[in-house]
C-alpha positions in Angstrom: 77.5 141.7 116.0 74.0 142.3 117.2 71.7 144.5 114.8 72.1 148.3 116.8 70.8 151.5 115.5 73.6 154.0 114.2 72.9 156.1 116.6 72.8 153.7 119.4 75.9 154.2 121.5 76.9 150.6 121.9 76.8 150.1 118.1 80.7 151.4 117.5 81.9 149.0 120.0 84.7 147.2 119.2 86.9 144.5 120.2 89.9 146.3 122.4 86.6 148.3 124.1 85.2 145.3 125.1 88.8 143.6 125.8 89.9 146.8 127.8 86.7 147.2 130.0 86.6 143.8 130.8 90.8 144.2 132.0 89.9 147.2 133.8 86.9 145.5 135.9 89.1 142.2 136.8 92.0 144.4 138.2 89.6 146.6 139.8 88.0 143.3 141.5 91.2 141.4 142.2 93.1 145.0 143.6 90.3 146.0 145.7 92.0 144.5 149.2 95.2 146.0 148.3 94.0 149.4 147.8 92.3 149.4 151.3 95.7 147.8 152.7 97.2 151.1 151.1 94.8 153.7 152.4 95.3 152.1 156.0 99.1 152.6 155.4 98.8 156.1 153.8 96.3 157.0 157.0 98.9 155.8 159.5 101.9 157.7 157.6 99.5 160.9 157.9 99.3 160.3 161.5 102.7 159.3 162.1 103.3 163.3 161.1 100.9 164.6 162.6 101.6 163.7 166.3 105.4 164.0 165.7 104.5 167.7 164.3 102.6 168.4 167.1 105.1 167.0 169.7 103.2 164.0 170.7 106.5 162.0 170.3 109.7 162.8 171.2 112.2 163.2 169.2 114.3 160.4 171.5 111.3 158.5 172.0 111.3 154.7 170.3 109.2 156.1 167.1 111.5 158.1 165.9 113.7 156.1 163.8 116.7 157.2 164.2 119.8 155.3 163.1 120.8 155.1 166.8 118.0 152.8 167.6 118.0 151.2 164.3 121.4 149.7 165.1 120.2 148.9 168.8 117.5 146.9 167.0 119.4 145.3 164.5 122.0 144.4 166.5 119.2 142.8 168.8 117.9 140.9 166.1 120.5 139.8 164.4 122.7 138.1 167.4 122.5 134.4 165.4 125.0 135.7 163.0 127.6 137.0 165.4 129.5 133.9 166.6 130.5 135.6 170.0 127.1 135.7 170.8 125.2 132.3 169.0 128.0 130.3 170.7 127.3 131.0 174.1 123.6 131.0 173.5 123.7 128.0 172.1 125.3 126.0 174.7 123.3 127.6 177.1 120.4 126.6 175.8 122.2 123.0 175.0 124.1 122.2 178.2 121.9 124.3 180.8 125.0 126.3 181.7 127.3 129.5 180.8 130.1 129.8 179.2 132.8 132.5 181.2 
């Protein structure tokens, strides 16, 4: 260790202070993006309530997540697994015509 007075403040460091500061600056590096990612998605949650608190969206508008338009959109987005709907699709987009 390097020759420090006693009552030099770095003289009782060890080797899980040095080990731990050195953790805690390379997460704090290597994080840094994803904390800003989550302030951005904690700031748009806060406003999210805000304008649905003060009416700026309606409770049957598109933002309000209701399970009624959650199964509109999944049902939407999930028409490859439903075989009444892939099959037609896929020949239509196959054989340039309809089925029925």
């Amino acid at each position: 260790m390097l020759p420090l007075d006693q009552d030099d403040p770095f003289a009782n460091v060890g080797f899980a202070d040095v080990v731990f500061n050195m953790m805690m600056v390379y997460n704090s590096v290597l994080h840094a993006p994803i904390y800003v990612l989550n302030v951005g998605i904690i700031w748009k949650e806060f406003m999210m309530l805000i304008f649905n608190a003060a009416g700026w969206i309606s409770p049957e508008g598109r933002y309000a997540l209701t399970w009624k338009f959650a199964s509109e959109e999944l049902w939407d987005d999930l028409w490859i697994f439903d075989p009444f709907r892939f099959i037609p699709k896929l020949y239509e987009i196959l054989f340039k015509a309809r089925l029925g």
